[in-house]
N, C-alpha and C positions, 0 to 999 in steps of 0.2 A: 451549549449556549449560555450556560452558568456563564464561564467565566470569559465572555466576551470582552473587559475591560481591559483583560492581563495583551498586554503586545505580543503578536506573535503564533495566538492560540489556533487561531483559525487556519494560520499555515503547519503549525504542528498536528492539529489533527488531519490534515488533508495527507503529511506524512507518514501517519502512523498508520490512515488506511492504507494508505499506497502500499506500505512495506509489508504491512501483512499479505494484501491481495501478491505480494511478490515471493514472500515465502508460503502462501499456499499454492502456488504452482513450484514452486522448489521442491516441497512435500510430496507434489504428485509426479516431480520426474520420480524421486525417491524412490516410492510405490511402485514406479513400472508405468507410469501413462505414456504412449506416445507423443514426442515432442508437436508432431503436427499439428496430429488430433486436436491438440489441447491448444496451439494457436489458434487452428481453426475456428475454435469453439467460443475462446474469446474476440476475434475480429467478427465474429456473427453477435453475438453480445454487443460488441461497439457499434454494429452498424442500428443496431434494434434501439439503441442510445441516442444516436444523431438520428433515428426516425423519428424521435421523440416521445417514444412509447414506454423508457422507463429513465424519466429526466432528473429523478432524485436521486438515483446511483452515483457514487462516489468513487474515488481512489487513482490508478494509477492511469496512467494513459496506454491507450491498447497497444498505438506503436513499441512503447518502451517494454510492454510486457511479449510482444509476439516477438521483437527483437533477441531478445533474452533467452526464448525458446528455441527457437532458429538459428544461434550460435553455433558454434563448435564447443565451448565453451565458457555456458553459464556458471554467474558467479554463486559460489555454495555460502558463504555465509556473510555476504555483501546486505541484505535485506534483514534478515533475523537480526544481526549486530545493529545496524539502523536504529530498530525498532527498539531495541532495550535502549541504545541511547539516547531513543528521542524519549522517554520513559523518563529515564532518570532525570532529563532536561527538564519535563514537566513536573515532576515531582517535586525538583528542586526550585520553578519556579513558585511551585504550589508554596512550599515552604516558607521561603523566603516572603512571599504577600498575606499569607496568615500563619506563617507558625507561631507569631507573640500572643495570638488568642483562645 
């Protein structure tokens, strides 16, 4: 909320959760989790979300993550990369509005 002023922020951070929540299920096919399971697990999550019972939860959207699950082939460094470049984006935003101070 700091830097609410800078354009943009609000949609960077909503990406930077997204893409982690997207590479910590990347991590757990990794591990061994079953692909179902673990849609399962999130579409119960989404639905516990549109009850309204945890409406501060952020990040990706459940279709786009049970999707990804459910493929033949999910993408392996489609989300990690994301997220470092939304990193450097905001970094560099950072800079450029206070680095002279």
């Amino acid at each position: 909320g700091l830097f609410w002023f800078v354009p943009g922020m609000a949609w960077l951070e909503r990406r930077i959760r997204a893409d982690a929540e997207l590479a910590a299920d990347a991590g757990a096919l990794r591990r061994g989790a079953d692909r179902l399971a673990l849609a399962a697990a999130i579409v119960r999550e989404g639905e516990a979300r549109a009850d309204g019972r945890h409406p501060a939860l952020g990040g990706s959207s459940v279709l786009e993550r049970v999707r990804r699950l459910t493929s033949k082939a999910a993408p392996v460094w489609g989300a990690p990369l994301r997220a470092v470049l939304a990193t450097y984006l905001c970094v560099g935003i950072l800079e450029s509005c206070f680095g002279g101070y």
